[in-house]
Backbone as CSV, one residue per row, in Angstrom:
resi,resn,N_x,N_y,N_z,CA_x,CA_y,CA_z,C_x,C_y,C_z
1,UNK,3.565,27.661,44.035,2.206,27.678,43.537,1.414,26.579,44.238
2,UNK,-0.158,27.101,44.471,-0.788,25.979,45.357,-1.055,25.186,44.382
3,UNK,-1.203,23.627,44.795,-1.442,22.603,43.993,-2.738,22.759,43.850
4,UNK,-2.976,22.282,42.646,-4.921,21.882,42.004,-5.944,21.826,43.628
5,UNK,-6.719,22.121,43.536,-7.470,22.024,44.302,-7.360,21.992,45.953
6,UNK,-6.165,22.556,46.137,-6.074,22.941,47.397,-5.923,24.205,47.687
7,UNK,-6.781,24.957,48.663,-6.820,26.519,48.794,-5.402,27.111,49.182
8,UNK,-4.960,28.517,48.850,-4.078,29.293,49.324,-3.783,29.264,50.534
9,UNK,-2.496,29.597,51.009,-1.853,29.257,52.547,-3.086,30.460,53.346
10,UNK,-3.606,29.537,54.122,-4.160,30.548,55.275,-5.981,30.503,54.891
11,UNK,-6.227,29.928,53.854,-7.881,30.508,53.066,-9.129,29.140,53.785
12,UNK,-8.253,28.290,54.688,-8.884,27.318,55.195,-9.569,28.200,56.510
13,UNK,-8.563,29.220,56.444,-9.066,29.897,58.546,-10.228,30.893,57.855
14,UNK,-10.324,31.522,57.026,-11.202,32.273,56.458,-12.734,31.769,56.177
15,UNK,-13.799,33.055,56.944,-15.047,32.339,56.486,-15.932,32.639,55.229
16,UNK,-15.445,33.634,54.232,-16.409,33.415,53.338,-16.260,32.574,52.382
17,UNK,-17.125,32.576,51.984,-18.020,31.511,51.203,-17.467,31.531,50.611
18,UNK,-16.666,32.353,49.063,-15.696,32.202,48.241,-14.751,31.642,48.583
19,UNK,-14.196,31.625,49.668,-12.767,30.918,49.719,-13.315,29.333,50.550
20,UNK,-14.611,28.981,50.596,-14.798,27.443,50.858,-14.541,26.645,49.957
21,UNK,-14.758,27.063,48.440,-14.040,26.435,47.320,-12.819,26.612,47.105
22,UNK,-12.240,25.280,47.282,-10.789,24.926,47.411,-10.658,25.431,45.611
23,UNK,-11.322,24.998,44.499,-10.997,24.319,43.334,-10.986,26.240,42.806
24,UNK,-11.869,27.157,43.318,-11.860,28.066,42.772,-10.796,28.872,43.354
25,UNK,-10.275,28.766,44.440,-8.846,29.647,45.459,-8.210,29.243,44.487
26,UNK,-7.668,27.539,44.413,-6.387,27.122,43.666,-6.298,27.851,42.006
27,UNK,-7.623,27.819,41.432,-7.368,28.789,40.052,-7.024,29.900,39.881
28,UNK,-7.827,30.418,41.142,-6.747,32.219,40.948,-5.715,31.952,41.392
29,UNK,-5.369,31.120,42.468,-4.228,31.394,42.876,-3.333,30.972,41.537
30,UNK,-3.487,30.069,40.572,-2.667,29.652,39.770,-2.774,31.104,38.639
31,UNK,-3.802,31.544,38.208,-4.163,32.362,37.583,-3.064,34.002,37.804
32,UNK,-3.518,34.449,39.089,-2.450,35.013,39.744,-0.974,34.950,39.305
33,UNK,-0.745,33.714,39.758,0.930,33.404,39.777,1.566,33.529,38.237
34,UNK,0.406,33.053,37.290,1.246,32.684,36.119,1.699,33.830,35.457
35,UNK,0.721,35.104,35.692,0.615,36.224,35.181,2.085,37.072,35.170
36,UNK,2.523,36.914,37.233,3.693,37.132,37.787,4.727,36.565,37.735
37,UNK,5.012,35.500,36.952,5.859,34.518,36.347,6.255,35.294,34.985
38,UNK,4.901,35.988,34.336,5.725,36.352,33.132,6.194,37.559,33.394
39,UNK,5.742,38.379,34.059,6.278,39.890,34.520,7.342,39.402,35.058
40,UNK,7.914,38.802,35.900,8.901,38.039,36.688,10.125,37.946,35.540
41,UNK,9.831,37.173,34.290,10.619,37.161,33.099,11.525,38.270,32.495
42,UNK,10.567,38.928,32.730,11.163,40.505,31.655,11.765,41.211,32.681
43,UNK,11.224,41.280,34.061,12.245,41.777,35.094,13.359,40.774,35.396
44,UNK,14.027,39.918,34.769,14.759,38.942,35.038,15.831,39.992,33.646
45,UNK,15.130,39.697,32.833,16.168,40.612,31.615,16.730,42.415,32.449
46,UNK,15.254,42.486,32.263,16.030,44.195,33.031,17.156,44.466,34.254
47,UNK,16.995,43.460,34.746,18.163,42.996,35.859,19.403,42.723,35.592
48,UNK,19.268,41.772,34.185,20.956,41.550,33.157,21.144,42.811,32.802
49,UNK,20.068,43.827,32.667,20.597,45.410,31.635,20.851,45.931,32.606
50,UNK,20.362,46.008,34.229,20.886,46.631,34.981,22.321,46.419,35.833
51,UNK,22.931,45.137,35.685,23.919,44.506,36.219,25.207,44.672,34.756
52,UNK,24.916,44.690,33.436,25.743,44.832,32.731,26.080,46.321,32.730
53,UNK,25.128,47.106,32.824,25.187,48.518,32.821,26.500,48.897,34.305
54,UNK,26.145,48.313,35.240,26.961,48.154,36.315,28.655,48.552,36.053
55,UNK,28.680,46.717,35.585,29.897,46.607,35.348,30.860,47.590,34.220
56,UNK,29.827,47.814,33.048,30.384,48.964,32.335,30.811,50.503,33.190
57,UNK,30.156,50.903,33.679,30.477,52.144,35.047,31.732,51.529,35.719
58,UNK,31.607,50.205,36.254,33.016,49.951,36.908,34.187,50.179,36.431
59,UNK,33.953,49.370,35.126,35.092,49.246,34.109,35.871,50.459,33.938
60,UNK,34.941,51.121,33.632,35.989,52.676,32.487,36.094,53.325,34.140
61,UNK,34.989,53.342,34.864,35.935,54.028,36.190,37.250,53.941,36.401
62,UNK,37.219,52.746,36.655,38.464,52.083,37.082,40.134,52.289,36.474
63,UNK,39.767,52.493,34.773,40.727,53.044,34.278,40.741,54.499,33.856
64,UNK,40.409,55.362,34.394,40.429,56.397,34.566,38.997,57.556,34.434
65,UNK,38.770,57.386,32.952,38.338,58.535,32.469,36.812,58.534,32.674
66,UNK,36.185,59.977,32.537,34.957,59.748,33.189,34.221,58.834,32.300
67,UNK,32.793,58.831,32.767,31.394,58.003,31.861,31.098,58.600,30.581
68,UNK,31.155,58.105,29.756,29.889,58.783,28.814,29.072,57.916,28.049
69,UNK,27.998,58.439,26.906,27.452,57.695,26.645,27.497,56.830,25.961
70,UNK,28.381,56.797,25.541,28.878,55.561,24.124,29.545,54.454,24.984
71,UNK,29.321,55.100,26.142,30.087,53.388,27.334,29.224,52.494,27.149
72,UNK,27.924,53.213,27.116,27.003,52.225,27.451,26.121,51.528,25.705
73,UNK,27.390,51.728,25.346,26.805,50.885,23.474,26.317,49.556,23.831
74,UNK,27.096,48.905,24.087,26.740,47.242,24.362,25.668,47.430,24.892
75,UNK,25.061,47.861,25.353,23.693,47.516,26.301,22.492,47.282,25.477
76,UNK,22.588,48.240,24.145,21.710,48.289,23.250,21.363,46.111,22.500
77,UNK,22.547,45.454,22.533,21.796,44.199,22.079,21.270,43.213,23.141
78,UNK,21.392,43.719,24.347,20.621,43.014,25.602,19.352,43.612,25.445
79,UNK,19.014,44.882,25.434,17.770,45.886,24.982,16.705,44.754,23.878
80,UNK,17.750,45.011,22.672,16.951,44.198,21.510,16.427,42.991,21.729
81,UNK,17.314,41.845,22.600,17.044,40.854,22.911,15.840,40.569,23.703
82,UNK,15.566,41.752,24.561,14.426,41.637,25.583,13.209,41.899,24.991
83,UNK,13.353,43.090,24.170,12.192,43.226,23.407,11.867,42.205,22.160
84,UNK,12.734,41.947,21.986,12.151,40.671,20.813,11.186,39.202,22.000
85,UNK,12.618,38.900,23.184,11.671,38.029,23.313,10.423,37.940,23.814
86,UNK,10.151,39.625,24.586,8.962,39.420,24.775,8.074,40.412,23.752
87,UNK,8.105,40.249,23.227,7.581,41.162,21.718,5.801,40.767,21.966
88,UNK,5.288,42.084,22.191,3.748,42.293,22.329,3.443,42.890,23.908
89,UNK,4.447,42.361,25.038,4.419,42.473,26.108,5.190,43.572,26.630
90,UNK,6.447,44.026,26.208,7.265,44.750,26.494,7.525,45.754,25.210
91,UNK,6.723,46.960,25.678,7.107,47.693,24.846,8.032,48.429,24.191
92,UNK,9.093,48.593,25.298,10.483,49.373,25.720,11.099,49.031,26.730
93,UNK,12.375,49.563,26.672,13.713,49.160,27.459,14.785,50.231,27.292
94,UNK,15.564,50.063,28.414,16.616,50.743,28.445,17.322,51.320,29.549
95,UNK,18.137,52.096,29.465,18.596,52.624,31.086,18.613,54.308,31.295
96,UNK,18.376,54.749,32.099,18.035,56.074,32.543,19.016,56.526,33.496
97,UNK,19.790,57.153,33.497,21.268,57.680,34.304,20.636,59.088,35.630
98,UNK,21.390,59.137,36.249,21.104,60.453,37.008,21.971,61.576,36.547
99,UNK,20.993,62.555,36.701,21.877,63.935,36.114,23.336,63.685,36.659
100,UNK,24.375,64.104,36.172,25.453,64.156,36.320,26.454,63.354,35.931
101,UNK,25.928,62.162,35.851,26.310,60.916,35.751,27.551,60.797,34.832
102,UNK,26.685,61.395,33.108,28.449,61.659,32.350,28.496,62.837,32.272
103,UNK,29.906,62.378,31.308,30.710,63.496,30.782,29.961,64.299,30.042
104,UNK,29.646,63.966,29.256,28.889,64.354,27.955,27.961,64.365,27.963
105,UNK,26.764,64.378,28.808,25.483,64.830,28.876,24.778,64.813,30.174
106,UNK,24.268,66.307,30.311,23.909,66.532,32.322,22.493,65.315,32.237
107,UNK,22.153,65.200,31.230,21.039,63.961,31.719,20.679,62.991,30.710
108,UNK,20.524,61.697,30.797,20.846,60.956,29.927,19.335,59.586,30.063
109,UNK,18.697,59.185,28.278,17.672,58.419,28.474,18.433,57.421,27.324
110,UNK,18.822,56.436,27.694,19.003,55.023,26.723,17.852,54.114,26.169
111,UNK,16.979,54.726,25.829,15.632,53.692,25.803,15.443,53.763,24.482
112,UNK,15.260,52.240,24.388,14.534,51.912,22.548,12.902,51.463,22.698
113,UNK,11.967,51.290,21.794,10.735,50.763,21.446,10.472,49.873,20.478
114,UNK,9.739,49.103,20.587,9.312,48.016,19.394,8.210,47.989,19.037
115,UNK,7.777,48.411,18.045,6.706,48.191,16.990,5.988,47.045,17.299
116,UNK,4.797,47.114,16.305,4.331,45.997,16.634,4.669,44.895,15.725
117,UNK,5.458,45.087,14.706,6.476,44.400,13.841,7.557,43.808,14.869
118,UNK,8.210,44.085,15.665,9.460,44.005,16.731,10.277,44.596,16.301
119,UNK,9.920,46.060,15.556,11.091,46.648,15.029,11.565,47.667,16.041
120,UNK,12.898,47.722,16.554,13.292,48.519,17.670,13.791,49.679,17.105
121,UNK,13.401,50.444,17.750,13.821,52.158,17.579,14.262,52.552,18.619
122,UNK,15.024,54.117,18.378,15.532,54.553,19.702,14.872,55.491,19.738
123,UNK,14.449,55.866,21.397,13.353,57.017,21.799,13.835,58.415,21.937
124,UNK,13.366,59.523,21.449,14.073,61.045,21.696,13.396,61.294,22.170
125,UNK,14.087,62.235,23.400,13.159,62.882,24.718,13.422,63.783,24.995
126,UNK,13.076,64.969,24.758,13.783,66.678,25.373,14.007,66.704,26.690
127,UNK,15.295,66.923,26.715,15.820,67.031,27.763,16.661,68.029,28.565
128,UNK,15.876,69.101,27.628,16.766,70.771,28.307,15.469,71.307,29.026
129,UNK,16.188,71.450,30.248,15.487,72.097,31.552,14.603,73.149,31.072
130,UNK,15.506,73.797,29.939,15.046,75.113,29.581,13.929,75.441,28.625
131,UNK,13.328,73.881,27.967,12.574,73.496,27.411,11.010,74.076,27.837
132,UNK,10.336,74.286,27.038,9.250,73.885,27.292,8.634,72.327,27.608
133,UNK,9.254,71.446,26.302,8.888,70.146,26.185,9.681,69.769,27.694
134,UNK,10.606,70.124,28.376,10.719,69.003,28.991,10.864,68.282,29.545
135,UNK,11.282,67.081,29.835,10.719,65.803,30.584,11.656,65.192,31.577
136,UNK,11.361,65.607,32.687,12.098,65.701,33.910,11.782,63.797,34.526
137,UNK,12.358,63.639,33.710,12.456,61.736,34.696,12.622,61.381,36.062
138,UNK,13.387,62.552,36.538,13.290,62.093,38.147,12.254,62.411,39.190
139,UNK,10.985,62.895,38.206,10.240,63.062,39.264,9.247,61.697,38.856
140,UNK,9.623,60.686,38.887,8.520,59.149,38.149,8.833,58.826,39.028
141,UNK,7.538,58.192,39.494,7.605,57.114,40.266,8.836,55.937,40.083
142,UNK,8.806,55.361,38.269,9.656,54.464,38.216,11.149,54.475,38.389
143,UNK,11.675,55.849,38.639,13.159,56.423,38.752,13.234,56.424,40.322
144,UNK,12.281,57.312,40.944,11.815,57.662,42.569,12.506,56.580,43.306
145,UNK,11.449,55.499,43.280,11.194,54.161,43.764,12.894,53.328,44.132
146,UNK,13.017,53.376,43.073,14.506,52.201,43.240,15.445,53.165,43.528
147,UNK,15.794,54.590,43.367,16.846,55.782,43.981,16.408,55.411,45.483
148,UNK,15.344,55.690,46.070,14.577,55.178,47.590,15.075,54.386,48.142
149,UNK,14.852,53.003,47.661,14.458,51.982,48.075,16.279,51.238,47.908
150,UNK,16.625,51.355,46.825,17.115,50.661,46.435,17.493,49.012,46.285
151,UNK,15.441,49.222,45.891,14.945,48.040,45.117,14.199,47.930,44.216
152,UNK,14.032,46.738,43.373,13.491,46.775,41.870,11.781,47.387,42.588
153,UNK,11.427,48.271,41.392,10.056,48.702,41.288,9.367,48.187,40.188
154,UNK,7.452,48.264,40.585,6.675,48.415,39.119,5.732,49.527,39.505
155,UNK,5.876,50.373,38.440,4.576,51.552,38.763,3.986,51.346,37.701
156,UNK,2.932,52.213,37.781,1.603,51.988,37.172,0.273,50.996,37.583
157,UNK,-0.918,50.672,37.054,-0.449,51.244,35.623,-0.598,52.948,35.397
158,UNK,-0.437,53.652,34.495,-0.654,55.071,34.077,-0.419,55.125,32.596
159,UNK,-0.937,56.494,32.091,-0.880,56.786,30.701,0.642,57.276,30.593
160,UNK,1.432,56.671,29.732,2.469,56.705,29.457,2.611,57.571,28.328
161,UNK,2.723,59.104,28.562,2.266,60.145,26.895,4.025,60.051,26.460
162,UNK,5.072,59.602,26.695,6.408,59.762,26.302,7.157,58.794,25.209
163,UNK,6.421,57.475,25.562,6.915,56.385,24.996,5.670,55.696,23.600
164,UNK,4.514,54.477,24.790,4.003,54.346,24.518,2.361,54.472,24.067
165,UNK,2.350,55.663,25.135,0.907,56.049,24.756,-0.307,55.500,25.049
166,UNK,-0.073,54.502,25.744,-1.013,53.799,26.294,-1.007,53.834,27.753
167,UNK,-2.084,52.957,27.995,-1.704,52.369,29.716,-0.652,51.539,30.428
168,UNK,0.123,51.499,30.772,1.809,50.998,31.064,1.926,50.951,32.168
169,UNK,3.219,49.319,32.571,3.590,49.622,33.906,5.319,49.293,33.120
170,UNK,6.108,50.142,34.244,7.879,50.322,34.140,8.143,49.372,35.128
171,UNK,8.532,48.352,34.909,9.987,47.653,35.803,10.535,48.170,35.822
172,UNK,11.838,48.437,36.725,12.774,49.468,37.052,13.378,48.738,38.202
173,UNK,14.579,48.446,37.999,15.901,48.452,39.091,16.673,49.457,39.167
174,UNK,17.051,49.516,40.145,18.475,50.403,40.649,20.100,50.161,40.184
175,UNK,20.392,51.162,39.418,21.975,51.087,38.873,23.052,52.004,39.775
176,UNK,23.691,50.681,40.417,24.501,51.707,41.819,25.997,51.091,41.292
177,UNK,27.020,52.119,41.321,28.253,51.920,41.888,28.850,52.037,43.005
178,UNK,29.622,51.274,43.945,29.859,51.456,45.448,29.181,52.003,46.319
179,UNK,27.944,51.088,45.795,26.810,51.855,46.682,25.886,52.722,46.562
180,UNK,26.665,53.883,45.682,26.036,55.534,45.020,24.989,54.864,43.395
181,UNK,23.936,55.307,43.775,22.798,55.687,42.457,23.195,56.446,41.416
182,UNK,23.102,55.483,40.728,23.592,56.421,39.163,22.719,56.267,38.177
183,UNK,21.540,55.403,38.591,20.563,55.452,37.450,19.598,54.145,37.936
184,UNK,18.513,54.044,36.728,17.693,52.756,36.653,17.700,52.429,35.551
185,UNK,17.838,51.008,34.983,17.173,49.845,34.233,15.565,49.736,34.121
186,UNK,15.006,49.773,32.741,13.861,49.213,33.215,13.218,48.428,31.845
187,UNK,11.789,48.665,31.499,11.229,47.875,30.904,9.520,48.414,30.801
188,UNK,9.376,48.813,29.694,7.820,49.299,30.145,6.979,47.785,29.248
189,UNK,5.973,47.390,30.506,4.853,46.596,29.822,3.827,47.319,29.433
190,UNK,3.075,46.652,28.721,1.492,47.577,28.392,0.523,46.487,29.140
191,UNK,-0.267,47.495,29.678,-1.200,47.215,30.517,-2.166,45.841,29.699
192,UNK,-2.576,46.877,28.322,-3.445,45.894,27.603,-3.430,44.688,27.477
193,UNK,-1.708,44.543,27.041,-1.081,42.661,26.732,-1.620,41.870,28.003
194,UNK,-1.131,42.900,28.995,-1.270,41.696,30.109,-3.048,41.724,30.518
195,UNK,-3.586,42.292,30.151,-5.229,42.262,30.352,-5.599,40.725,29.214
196,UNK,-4.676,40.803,27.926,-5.330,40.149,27.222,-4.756,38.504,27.253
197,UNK,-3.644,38.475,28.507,-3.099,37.299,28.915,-4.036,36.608,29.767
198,UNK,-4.565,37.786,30.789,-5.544,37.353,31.775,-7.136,36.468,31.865
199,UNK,-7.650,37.766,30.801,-8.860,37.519,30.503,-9.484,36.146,30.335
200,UNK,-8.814,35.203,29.792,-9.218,34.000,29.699,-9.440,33.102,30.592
201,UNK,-8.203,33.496,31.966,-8.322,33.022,32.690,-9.209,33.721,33.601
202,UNK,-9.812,34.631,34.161,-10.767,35.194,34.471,-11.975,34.713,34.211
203,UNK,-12.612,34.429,32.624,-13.249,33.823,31.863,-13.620,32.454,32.422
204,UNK,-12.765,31.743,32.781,-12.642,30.423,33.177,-13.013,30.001,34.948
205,UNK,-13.185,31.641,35.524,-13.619,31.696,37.086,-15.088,31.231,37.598
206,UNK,-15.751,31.743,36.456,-17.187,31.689,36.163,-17.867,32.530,37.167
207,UNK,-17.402,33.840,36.993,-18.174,34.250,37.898,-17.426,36.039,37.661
208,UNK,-18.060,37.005,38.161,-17.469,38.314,37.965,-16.020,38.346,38.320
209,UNK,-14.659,38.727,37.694,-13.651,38.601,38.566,-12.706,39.571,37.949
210,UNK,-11.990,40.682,38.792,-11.747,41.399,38.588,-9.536,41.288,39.128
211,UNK,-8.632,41.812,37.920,-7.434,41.857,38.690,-6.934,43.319,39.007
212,UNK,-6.699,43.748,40.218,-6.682,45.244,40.440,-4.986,44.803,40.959
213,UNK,-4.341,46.415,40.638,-3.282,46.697,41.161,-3.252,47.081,42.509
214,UNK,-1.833,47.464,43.202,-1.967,47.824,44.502,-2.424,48.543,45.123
215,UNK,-2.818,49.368,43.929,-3.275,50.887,44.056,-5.125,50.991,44.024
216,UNK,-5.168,49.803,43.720,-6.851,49.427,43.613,-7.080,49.760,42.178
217,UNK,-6.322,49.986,41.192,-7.133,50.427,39.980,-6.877,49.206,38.981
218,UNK,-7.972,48.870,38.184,-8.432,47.558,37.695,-7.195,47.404,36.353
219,UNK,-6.756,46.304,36.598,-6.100,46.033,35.683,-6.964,45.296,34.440
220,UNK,-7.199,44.304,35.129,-8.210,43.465,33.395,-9.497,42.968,34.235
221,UNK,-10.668,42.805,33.825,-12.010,42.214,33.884,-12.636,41.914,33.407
222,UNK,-13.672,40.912,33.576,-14.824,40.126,32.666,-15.472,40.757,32.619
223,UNK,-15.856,41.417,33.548,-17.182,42.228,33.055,-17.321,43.488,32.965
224,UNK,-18.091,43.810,31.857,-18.176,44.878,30.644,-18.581,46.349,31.894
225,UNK,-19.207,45.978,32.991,-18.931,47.258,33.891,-18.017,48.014,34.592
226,UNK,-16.929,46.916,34.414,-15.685,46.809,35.625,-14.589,47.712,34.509
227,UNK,-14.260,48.292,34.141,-12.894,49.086,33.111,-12.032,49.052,33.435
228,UNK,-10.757,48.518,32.799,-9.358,48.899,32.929,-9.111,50.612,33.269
229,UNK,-8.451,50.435,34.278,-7.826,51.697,34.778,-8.929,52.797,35.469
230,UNK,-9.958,52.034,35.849,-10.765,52.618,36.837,-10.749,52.298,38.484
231,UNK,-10.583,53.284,39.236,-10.460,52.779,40.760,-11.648,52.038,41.348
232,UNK,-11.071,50.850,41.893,-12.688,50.316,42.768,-12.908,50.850,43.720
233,UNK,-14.068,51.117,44.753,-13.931,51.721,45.523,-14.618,50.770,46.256
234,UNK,-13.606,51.080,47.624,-13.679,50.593,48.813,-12.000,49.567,49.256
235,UNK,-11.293,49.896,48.026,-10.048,49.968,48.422,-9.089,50.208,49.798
236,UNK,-9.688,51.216,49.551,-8.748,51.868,51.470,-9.579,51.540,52.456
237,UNK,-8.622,50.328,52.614,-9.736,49.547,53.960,-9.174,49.995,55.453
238,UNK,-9.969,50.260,56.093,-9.462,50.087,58.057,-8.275,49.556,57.584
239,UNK,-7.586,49.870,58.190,-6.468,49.103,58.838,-5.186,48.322,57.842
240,UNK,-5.570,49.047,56.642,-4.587,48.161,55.670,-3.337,49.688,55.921
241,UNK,-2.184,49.075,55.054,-1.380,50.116,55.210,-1.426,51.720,53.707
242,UNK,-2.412,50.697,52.420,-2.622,51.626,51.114,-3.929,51.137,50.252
243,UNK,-4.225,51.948,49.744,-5.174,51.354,48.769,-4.908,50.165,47.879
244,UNK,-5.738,49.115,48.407,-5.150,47.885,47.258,-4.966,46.747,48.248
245,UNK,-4.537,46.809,49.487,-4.033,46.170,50.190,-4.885,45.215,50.672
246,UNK,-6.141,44.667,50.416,-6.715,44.349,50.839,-6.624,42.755,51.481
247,UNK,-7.098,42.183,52.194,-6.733,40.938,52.580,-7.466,39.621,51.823
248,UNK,-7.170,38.338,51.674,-8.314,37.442,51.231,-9.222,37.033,51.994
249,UNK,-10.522,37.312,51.749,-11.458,36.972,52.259,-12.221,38.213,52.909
250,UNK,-11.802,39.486,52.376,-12.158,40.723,53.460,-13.059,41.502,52.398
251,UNK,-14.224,41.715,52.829,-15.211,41.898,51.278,-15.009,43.558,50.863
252,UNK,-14.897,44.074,49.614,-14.882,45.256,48.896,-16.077,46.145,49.074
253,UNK,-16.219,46.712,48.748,-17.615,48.263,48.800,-17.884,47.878,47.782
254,UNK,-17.648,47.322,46.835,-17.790,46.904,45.494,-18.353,45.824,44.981
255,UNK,-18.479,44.761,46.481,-19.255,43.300,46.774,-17.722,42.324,45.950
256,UNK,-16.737,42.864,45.608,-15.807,42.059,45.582,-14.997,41.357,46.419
257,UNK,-14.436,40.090,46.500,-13.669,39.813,47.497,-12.410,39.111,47.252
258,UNK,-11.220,39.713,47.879,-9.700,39.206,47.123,-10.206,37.705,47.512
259,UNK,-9.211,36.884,46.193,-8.885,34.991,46.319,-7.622,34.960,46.305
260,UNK,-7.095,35.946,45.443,-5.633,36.121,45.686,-4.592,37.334,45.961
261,UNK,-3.644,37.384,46.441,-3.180,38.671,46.397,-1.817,38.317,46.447
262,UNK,-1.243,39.092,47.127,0.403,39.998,47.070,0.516,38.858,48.072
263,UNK,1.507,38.589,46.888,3.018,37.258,47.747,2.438,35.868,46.854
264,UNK,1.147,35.489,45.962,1.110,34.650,45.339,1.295,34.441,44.144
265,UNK,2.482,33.349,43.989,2.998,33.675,42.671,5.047,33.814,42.771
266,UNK,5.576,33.352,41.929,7.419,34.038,42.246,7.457,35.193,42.373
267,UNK,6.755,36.348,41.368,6.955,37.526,41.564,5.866,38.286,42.526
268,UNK,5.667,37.501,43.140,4.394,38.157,44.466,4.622,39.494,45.405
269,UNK,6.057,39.223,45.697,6.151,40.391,46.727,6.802,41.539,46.072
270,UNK,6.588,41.316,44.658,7.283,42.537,44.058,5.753,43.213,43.445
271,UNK,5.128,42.417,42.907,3.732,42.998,42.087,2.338,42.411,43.609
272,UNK,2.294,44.034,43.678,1.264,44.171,44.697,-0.118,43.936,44.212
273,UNK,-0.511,42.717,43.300,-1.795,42.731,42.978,-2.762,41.879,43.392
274,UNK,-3.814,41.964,43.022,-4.887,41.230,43.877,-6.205,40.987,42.990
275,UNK,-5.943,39.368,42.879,-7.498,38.596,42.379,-8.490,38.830,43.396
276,UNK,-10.213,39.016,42.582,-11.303,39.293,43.121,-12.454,38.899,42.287
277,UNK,-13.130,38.646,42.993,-13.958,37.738,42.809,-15.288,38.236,43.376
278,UNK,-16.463,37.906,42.449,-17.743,38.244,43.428,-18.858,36.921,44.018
279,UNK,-19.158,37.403,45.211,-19.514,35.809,45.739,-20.850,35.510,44.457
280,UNK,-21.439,34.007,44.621,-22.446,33.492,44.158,-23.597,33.927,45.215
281,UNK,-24.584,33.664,44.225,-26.048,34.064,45.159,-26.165,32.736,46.193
């Protein structure tokens, strides 16, 4: 994290005017980071659910008999634990298998929810092909991503009609044995919490300031024109590689201009987001 009043690596070579204030770079940039520090947290838990989940697959492999779902019992008080401690922030948890995976069921969803009490429940999800209802998980981004990559993801945000019902982003790691994908870990946040973590600090910019995802669509803002989960436009810039990507100091269609972005912060190069700011007259 940049220290108090010294601008972000690189915001000294930059000429606009927003980034000549050292004192206002260093706040988003701190602003930024802290946000990704706490997302950073709860993907720190989903990582224990995805690494215990692991070793359980190893285990019963190893002595013979196939997977099923009652292997994965224990997982449920790492679950509880995550959602309690971040209770308001994390709505749900759990692990998501790939078809085949067990014995006992061609497709399998381990996920609980917490109230706004922190009372955890377990989620039912139709899961016969033959369904009308249903709900084919491997075509999500948050399943997609880490089967791909095989690295931790965050999608969203999006309307989450399965779980929570709101605007949501899924942490999601990859659950591999010897290599082979057998599922994801994850963690759904709500968009809102983290709007209502932000806001203050936004508040404190003095000036219009907007936090958009990678995707360019607004996560939280001060001002009453700017909406959660609306695209800014002028996102897809020349030469970036996606919408969102924008650089610091490279001005928006929108008269916005990033102070901070992707890579500031611990969890930087995982959460593609980007502080913005509108210049002064």
């Amino acid at each position: 994290m940049t220290a108090l009043g010294q601008p972000p690596p690189g915001a000294a070579r930059l000429a606009h005017p927003v980034l000549a204030d050292p004192v206002l770079a260093a706040r988003a940039t701190s602003l930024l980071a802290g946000i990704t520090q706490r997302i950073g947290q709860v993907l720190a838990r989903v990582t224990d659910i995805g690494a215990a989940a692991e070793s359980i697959a190893e285990a019963t492999q190893a002595t013979g008999p196939p997977l099923r779902r009652d292997d994965f019992s224990p997982l449920r008080r790492l679950v509880a634990e995550l959602l309690r401690a971040h209770a308001g922030l994390a709505a749900g948890a759990g692990i998501v298998l790939a078809p085949g995976t067990l014995a006992d069921a061609p497709r399998c969803i381990e996920w609980w929810w917490a109230d706004q009490q922190a009372q955890v429940s377990q989620l039912h999800v139709d899961l016969d092909p033959e369904s009308a209802e249903f709900y084919d998980y491997t075509t999500t981004e948050w399943y997609r991503e880490p089967e791909r990559t095989g690295q931790p993801s965050v999608a969203g945000p999006y309307v989450d009609f399965i779980c929570t019902r709101e605007y949501t982003f899924t942490l999601s790691v990859p659950i591999r044995i010897a290599g082979r994908f057998i599922g994801v870990a994850g963690a759904d946040i709500l968009a809102a919490q983290v709007e209502r973590l932000v806001l203050p600090g936004l508040a404190g910019l003095g000036r219009t300031a907007v936090l958009a995802s990678g995707q360019g669509r607004v996560i939280a803002s001060n001002a009453a024109t700017i909406l959660p989960g609306t695209a800014l436009p002028g996102t897809a810039l020349p030469g970036t590689a996606q919408p969102g990507t924008a650089q610091p100091g490279q001005p928006l269609d929108a008269g916005l201009v990033p102070v901070a972005g992707p890579g500031d912060g611990p969890a930087g190069s995982l959460l593609p987001w980007t502080l913005l700011t509108m210049p002064t007259a």
